[in-house]
N, C-alpha and C positions, 0 to 999 in steps of 0.2 A: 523478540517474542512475537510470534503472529499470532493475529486476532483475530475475529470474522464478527462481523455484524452482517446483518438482514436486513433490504431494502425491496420492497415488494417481492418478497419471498426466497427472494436471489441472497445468498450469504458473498459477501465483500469482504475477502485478505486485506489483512493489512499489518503491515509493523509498526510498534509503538515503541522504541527506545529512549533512554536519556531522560536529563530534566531540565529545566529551564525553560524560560521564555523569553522573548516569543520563542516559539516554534517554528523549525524547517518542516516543508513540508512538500516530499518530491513523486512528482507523479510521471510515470513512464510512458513512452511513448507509444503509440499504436502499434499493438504484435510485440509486446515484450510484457516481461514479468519484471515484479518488485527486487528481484536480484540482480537486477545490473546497476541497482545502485547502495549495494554491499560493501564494497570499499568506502564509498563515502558515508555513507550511515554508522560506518567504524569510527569515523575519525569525528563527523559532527556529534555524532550520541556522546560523547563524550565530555562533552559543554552544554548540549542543549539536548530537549524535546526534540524528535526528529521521527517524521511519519512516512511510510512508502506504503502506496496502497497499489491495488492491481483493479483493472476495469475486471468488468462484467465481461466471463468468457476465457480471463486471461489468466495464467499462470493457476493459485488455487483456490480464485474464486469460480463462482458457479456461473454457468453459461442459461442466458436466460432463452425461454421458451419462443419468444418472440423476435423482433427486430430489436435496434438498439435505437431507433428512432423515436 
């Protein structure tokens, strides 16, 4: 399921599968999107809460107006 929330105007992707706690929670590397960790979000969501979010810019969150600094 992806979701977006707003953080100073910018709307932030992110997947929220599974239940359980704790939670995984996996964040992608610089210049990639939340789908390269689609394989494992298969097999984790399946036991637990498991979150893949995308920076600001990347994949289908919003790119913001300014710097990232």
């Amino acid at each position: 399921m992806a979701v977006a929330t707003t953080k100073d105007g910018v709307n932030i992707a992110y997947d929220d599968r599974g239940v359980g706690e704790p939670a995984f929670v996996c964040l992608p590397g610089w210049c990639s999107d939340r789908f390269q960790y689609s394989p494992l979000v298969d097999r984790l969501s399946g036991s637990r809460r498991t979150l893949v979010l995308e920076w600001r810019g990347h994949g289908d969150s919003d790119t913001p107006d300014g710097d990232y600094g």
